[in-house]
MDAnalysis code that builds the backbone (N, CA, C; Angstrom):
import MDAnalysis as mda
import numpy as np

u = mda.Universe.empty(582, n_residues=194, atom_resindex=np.repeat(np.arange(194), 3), trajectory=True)
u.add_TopologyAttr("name", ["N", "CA", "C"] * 194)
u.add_TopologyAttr("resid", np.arange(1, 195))
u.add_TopologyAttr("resname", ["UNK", "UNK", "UNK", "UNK", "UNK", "UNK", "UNK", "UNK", "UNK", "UNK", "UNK", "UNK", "UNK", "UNK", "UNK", "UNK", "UNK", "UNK", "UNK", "UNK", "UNK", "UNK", "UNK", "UNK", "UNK", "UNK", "UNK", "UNK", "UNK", "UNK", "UNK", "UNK", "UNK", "UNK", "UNK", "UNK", "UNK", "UNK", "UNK", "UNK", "UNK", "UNK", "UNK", "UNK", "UNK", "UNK", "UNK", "UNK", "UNK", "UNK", "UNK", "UNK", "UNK", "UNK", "UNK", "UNK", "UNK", "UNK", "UNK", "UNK", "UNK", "UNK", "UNK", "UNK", "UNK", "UNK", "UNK", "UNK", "UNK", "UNK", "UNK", "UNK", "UNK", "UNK", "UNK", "UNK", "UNK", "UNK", "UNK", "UNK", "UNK", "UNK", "UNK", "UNK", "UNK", "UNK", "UNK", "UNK", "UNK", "UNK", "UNK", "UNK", "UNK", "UNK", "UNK", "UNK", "UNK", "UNK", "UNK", "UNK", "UNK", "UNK", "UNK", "UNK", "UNK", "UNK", "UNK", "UNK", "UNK", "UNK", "UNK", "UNK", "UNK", "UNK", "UNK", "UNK", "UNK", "UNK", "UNK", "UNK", "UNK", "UNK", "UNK", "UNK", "UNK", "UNK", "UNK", "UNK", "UNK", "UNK", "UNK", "UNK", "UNK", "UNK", "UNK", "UNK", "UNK", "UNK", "UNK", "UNK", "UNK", "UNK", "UNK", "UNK", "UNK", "UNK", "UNK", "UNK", "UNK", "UNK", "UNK", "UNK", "UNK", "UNK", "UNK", "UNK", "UNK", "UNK", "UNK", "UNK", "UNK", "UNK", "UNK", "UNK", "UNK", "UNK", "UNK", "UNK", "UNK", "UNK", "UNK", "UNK", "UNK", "UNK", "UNK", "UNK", "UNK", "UNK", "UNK", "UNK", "UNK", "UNK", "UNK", "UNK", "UNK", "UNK", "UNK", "UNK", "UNK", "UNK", "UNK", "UNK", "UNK", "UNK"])
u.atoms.positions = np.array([
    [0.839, -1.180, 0.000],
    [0.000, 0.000, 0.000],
    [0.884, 1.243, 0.000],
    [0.428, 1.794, -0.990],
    [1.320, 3.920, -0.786],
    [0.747, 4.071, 0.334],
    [1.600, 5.136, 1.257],
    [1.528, 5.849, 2.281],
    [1.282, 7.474, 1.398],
    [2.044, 7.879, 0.783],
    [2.146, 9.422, 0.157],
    [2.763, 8.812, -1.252],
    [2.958, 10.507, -2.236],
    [3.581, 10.450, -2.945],
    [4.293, 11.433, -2.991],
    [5.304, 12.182, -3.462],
    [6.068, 13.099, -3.988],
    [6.659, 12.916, -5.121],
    [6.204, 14.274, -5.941],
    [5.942, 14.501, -7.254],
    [5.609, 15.655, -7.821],
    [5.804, 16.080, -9.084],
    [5.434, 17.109, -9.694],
    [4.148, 17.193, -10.280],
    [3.131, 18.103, -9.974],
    [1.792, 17.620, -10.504],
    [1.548, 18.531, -12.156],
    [1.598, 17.246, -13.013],
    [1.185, 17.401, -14.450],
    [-0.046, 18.078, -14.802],
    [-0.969, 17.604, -14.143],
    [-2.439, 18.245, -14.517],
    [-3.116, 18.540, -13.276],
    [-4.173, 19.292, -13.269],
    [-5.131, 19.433, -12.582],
    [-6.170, 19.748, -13.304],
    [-7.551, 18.411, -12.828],
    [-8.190, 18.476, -13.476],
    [-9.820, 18.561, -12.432],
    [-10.927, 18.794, -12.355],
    [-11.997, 18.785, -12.021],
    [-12.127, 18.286, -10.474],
    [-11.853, 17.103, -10.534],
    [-11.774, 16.008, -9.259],
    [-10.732, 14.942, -9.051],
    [-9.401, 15.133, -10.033],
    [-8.513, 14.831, -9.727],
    [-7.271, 15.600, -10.552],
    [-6.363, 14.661, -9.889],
    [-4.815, 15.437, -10.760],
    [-3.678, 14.025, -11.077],
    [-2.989, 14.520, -11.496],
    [-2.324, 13.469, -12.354],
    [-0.788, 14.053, -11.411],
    [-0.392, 13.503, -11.099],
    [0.877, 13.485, -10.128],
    [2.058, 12.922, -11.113],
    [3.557, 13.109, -11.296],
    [4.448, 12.903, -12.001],
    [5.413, 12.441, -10.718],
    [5.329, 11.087, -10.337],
    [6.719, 10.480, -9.640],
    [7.303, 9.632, -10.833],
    [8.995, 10.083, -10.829],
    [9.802, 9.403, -11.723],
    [9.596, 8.844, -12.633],
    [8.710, 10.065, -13.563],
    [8.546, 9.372, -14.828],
    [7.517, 8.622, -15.054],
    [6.312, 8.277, -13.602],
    [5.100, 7.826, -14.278],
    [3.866, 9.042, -13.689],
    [3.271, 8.884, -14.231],
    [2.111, 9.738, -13.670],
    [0.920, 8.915, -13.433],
    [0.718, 9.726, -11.853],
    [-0.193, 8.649, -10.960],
    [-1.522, 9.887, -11.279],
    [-2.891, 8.861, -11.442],
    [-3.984, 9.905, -11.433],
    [-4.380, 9.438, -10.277],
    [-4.851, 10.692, -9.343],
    [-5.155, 10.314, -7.921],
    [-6.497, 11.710, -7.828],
    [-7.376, 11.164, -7.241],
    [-8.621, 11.894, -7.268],
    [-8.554, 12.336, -5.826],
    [-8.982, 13.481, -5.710],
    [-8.856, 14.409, -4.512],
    [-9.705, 15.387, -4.478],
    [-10.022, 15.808, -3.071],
    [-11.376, 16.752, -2.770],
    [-10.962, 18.352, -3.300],
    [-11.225, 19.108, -3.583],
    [-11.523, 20.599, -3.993],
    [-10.403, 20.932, -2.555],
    [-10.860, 20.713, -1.545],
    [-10.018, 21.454, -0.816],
    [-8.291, 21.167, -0.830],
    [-7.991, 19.981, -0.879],
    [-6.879, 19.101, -1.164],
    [-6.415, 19.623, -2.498],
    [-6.944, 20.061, -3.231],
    [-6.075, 20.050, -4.820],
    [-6.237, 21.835, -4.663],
    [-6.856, 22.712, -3.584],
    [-6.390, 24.285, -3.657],
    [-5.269, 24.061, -2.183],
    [-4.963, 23.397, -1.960],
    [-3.707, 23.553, -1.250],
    [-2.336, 23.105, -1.887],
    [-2.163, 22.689, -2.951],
    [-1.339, 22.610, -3.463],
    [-0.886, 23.557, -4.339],
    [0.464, 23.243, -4.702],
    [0.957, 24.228, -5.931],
    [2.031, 23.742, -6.501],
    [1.005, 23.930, -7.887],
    [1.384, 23.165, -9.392],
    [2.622, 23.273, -9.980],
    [3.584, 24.796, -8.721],
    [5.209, 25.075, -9.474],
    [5.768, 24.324, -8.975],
    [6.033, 23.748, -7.911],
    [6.793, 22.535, -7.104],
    [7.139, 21.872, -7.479],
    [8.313, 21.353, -7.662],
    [8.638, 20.026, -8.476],
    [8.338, 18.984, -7.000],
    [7.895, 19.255, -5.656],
    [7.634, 18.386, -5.102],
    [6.362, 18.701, -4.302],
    [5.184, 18.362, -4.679],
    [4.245, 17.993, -3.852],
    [4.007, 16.764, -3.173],
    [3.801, 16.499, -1.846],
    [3.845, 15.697, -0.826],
    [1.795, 15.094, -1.297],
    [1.629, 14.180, -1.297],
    [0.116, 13.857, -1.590],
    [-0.166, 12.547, -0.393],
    [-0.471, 12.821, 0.447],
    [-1.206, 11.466, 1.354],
    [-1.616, 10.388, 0.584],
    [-1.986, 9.602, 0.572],
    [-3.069, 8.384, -0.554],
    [-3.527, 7.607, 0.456],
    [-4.979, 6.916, -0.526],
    [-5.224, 5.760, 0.425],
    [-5.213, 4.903, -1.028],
    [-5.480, 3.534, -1.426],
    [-5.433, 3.141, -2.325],
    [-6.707, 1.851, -2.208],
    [-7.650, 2.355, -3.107],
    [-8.831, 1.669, -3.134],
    [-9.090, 0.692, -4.132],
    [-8.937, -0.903, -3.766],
    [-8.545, -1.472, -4.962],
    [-9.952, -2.680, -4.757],
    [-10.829, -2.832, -5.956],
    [-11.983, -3.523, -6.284],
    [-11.807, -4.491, -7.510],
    [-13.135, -4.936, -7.822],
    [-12.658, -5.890, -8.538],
    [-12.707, -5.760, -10.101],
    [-12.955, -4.494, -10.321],
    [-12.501, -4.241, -11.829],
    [-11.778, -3.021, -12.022],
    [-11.172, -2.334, -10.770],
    [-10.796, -1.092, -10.898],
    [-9.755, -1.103, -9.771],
    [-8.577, -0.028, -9.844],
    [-7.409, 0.475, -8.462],
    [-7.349, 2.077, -8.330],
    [-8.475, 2.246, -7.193],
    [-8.260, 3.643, -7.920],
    [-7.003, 4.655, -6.809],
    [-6.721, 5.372, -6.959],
    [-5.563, 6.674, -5.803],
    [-6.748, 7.561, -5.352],
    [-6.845, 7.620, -4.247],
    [-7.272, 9.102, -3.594],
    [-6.170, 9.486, -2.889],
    [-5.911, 11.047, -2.735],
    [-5.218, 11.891, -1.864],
    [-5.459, 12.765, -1.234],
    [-4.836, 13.179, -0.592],
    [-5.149, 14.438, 0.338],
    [-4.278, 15.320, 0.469],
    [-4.052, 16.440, 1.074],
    [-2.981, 17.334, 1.208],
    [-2.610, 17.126, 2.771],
    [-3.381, 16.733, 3.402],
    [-3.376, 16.377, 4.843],
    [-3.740, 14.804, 5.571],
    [-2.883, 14.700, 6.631],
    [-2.901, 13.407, 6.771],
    [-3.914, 13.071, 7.490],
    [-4.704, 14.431, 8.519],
    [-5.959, 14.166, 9.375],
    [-7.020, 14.221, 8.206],
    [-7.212, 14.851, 6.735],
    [-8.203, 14.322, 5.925],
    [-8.391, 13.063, 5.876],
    [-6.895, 12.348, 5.515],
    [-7.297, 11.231, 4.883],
    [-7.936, 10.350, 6.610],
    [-7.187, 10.936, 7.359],
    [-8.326, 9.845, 8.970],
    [-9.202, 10.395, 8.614],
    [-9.839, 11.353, 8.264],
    [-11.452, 11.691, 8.499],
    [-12.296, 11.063, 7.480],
    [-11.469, 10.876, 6.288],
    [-11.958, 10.038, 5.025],
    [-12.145, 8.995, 5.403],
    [-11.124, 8.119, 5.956],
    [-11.181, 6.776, 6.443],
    [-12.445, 6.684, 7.412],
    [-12.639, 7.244, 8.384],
    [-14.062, 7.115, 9.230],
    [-15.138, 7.250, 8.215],
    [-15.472, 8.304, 7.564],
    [-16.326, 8.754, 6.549],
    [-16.709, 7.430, 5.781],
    [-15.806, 6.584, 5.276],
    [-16.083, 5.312, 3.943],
    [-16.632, 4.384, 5.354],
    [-16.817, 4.052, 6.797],
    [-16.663, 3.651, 7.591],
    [-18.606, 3.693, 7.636],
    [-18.915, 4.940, 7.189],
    [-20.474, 4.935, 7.737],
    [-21.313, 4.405, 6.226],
    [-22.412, 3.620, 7.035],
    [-22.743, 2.799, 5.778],
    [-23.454, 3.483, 4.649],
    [-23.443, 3.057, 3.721],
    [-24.124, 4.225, 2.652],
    [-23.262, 5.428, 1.907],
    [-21.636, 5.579, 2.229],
    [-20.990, 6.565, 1.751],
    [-20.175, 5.817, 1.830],
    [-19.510, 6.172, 0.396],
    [-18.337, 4.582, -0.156],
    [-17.312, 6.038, -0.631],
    [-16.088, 5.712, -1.058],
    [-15.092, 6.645, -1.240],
    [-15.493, 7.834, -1.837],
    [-16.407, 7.491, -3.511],
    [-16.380, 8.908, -4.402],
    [-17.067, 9.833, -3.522],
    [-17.997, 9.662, -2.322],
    [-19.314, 10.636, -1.998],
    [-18.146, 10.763, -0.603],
    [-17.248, 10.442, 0.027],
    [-16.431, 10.927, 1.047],
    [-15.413, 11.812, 0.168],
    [-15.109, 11.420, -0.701],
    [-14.242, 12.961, -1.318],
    [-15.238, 13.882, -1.605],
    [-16.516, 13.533, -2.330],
    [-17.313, 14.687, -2.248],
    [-17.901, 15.436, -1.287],
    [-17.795, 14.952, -0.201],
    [-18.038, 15.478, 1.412],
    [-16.787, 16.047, 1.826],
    [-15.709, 16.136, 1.410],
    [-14.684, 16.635, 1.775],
    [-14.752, 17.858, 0.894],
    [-14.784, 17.522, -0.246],
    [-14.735, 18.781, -1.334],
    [-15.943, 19.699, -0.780],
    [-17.014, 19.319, -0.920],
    [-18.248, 20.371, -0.013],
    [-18.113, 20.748, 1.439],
    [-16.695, 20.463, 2.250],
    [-17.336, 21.283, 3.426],
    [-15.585, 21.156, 4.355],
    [-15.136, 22.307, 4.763],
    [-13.725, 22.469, 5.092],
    [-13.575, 20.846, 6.132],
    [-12.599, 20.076, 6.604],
    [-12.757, 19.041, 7.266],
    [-12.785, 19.744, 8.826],
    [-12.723, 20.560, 9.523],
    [-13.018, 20.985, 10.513],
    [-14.374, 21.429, 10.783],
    [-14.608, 21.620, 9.846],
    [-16.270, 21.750, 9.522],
    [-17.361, 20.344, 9.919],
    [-17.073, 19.794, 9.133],
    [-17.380, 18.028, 8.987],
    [-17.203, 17.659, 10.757],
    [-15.832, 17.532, 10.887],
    [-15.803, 17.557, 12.412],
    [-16.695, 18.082, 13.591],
    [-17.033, 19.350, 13.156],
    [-17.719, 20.215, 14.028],
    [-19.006, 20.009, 14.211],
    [-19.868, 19.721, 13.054],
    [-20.952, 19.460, 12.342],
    [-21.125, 17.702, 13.104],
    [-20.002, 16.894, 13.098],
    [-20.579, 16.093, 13.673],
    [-20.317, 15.934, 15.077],
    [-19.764, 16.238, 15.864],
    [-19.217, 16.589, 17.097],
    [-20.351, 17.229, 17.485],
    [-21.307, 18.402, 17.223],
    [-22.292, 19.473, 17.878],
    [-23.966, 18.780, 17.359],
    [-23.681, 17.873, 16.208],
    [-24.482, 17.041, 16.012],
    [-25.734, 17.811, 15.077],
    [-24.991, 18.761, 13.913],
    [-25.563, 20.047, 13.350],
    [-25.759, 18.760, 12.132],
    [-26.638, 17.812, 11.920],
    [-27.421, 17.320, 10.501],
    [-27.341, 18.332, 9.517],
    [-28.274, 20.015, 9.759],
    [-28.313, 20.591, 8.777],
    [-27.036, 21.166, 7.811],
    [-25.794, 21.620, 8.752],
    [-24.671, 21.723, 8.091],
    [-24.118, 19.841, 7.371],
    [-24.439, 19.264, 7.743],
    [-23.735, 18.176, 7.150],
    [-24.213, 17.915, 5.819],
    [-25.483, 18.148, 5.952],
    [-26.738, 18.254, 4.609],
    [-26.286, 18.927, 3.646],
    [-25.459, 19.991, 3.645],
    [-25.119, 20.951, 2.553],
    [-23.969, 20.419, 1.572],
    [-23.583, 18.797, 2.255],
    [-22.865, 18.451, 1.303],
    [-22.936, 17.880, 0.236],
    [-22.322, 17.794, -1.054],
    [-22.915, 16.542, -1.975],
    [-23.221, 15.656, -1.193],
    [-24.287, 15.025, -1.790],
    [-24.423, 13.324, -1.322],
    [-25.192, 13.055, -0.190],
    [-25.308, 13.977, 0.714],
    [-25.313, 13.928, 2.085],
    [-27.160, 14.610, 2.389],
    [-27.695, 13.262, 2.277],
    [-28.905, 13.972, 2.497],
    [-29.453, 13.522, 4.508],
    [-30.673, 13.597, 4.850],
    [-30.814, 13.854, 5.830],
    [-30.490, 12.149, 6.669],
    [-30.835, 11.293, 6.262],
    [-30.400, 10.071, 6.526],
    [-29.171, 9.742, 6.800],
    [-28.121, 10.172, 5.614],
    [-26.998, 10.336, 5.816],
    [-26.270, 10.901, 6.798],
    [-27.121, 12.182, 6.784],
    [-26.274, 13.164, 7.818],
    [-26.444, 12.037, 9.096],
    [-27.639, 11.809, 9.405],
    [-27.482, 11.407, 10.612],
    [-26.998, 10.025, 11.139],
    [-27.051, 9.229, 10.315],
    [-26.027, 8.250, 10.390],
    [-24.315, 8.380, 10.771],
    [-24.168, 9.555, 10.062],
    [-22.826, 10.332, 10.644],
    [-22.707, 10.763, 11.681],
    [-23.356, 11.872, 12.253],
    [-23.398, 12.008, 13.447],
    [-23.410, 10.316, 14.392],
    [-24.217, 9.559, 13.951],
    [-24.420, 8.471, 14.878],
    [-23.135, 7.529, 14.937],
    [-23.020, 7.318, 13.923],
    [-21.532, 6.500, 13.889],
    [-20.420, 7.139, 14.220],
    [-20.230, 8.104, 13.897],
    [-18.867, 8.873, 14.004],
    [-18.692, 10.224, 15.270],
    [-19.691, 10.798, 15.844],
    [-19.499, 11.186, 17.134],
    [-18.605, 11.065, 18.406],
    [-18.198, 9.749, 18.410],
    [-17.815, 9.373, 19.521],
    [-15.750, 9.080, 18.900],
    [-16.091, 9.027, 17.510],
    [-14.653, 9.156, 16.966],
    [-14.359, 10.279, 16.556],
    [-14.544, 11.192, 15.956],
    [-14.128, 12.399, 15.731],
    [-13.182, 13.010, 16.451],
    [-13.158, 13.154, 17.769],
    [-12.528, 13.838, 18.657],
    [-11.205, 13.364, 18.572],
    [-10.842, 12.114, 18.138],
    [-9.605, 11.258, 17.664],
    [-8.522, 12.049, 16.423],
    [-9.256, 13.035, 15.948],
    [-8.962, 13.567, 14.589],
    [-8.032, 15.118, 15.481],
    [-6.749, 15.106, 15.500],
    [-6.474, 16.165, 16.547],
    [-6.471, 17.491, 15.181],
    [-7.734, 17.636, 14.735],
    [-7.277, 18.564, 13.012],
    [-6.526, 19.932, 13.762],
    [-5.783, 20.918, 13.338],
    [-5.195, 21.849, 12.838],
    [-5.788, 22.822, 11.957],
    [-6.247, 23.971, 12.829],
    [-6.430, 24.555, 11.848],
    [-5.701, 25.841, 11.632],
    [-5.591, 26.158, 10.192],
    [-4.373, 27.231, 9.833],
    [-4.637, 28.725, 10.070],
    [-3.381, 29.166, 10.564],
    [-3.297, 30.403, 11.131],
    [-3.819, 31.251, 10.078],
    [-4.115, 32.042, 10.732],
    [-5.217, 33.628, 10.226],
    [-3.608, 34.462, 8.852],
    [-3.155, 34.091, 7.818],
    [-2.501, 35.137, 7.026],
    [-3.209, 36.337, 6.466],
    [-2.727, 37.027, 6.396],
    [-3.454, 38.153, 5.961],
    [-2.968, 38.665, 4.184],
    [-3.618, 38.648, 3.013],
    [-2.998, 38.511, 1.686],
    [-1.634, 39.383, 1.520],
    [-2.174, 40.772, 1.990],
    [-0.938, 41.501, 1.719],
    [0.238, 41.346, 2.439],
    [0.492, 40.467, 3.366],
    [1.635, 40.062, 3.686],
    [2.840, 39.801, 3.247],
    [3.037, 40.073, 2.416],
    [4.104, 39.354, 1.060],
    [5.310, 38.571, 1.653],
    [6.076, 39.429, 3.446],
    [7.062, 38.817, 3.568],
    [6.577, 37.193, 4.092],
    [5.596, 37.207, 5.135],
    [4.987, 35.829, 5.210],
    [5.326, 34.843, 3.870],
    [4.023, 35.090, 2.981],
    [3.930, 34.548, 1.703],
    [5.231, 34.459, 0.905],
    [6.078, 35.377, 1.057],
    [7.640, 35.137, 0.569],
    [8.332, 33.406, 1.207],
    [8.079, 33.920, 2.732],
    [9.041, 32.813, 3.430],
    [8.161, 31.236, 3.157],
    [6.792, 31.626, 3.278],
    [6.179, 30.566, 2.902],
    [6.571, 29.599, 1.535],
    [6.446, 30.500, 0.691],
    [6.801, 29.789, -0.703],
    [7.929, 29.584, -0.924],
    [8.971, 30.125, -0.093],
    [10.687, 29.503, 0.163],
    [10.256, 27.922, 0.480],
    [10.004, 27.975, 1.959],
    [9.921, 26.829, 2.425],
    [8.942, 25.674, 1.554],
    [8.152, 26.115, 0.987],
    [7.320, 24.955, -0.313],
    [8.525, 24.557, -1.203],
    [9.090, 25.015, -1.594],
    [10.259, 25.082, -2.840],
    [11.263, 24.234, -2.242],
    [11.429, 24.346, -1.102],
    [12.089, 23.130, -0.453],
    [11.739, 21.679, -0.148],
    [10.301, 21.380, -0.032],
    [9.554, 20.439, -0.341],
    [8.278, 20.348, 0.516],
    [8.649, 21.184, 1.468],
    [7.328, 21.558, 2.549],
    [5.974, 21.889, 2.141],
    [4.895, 21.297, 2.509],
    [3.642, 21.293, 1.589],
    [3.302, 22.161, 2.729],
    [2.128, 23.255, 2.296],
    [1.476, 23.990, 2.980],
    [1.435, 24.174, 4.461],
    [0.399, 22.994, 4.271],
    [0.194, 22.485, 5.312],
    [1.358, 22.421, 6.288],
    [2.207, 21.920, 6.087],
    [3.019, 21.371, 7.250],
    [4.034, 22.286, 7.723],
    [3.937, 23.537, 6.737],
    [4.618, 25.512, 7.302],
    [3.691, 25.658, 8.562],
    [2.213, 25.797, 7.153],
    [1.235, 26.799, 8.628],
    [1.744, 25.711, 10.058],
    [1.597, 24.665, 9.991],
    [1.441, 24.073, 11.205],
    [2.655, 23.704, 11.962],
    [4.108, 24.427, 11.332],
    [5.065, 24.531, 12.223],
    [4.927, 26.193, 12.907],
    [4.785, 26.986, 12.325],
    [4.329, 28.107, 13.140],
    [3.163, 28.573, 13.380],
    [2.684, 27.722, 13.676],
    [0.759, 27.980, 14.141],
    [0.968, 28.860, 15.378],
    [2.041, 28.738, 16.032],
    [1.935, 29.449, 17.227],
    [2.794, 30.634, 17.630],
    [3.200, 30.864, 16.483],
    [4.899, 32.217, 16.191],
    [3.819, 33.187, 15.811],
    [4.055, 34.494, 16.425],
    [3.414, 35.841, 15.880],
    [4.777, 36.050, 14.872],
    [3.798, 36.135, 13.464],
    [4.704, 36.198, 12.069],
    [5.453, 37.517, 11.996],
    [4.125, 38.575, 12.195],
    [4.237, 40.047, 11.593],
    [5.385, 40.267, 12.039],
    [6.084, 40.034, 12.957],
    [7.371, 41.403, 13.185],
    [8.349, 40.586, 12.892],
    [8.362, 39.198, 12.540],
    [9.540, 38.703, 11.990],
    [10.228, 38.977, 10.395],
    [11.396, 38.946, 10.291],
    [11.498, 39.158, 8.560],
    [11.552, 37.823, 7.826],
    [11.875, 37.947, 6.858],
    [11.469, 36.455, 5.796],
    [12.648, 35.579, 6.506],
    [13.809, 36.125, 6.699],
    [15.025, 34.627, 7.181],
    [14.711, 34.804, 8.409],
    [13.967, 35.206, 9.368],
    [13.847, 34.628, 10.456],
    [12.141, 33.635, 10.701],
    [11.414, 33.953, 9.941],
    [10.484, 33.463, 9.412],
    [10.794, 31.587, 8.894],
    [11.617, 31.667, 8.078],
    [12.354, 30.379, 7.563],
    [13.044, 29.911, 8.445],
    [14.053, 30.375, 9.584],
    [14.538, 29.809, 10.289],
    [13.551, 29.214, 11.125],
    [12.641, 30.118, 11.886],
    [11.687, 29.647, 12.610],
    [11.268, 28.545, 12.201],
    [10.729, 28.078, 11.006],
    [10.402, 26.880, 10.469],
    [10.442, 25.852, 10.614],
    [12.029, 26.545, 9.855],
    [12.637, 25.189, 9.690],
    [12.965, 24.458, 10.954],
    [13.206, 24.991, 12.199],
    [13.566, 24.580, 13.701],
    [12.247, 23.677, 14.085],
    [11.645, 24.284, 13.661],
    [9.553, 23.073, 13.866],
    [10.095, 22.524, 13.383],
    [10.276, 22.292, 12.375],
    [9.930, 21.409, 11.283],
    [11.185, 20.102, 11.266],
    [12.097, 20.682, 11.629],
    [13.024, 19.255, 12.057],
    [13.246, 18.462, 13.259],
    [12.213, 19.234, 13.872],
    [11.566, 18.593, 15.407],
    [11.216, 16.887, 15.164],
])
């Protein structure tokens, strides 16, 4: 079984992307939120996978995050929602959302997702309530656009191979603004080889 991939991503397309490791290209289908956290200049994007293999088909799903793919995994877990309608529940609704929604036991937010009608919702809530809290998600610090030196040091550290994700969440807890871009990167990088 893949754990991840790293790779250059060839295409992006609708509901999936076509990933380039060494010369082959993997098509791996991924939620809306998962394929806007990436970026297509990288010669290395980091992709989670789970690998769903049936009896006339192998298909790749990914994620940009490794608590998606646990929340995916619970998600294919409740009966009646099989992989394509858990990426489409991912793509319709941030995964802290999903979490929240089933944790507070809000049916109507869960409802707003593809797929996810009122039966559904609540089957979720019912099954997955008591696991959720297992999911320790992360959520990413407040940037502000015009930031540029942030967004500078940020896209240093991507270029190095660091996926989004795993910046915001080495300095989730550093006040950015008064740092400059190399202390920004240093900061980082010191998380990040933790």
């Amino acid at each position: 079984m893949l754990d991840y991939l790293i790779g250059k991503i060839e295409e992006i397309e609708k509901d999936y992307i076509v990933l380039d490791v060494s010369d082959k290209g993997y098509r791996i289908f991924m939620s809306n939120n998962s394929i806007s956290d990436l970026d297509p200049e990288l010669d290395f994007n980091k992709i989670y996978t789970e690998m769903v293999v049936r009896e006339d088909s192998i298909t790749l799903f990914g994620f940009s995050q490794k608590n998606e793919r646990d929340l995916y995994r619970m998600l294919i877990t409740v009966s009646g929602i099989g992989p394509r309608i858990a990426i489409g529940i991912l793509s319709g609704l941030r995964p802290e959302t999903i979490i929240d929604s089933i944790a507070n036991a809000d049916s109507k937010m869960l409802m707003t997702a593809p797929g996810v009608g009122k039966k559904t919702a609540e089957r979720m809530i019912l099954e997955l309530k008591d696991k959720v809290s297992s999911i320790g998600y992360i959520k990413s610090p407040t940037i502000k656009k015009d930031n540029s030196r942030i967004n500078e040091a940020f896209e240093a550290l991507q270029t190095l191979g660091y996926t989004k994700y795993e910046v915001e969440k080495a300095v989730k807890n550093t006040d950015l603004e008064n740092l400059s871009v190399e202390d920004i990167i240093r900061t980082a990088l010191k998380m990040l080889s933790k």
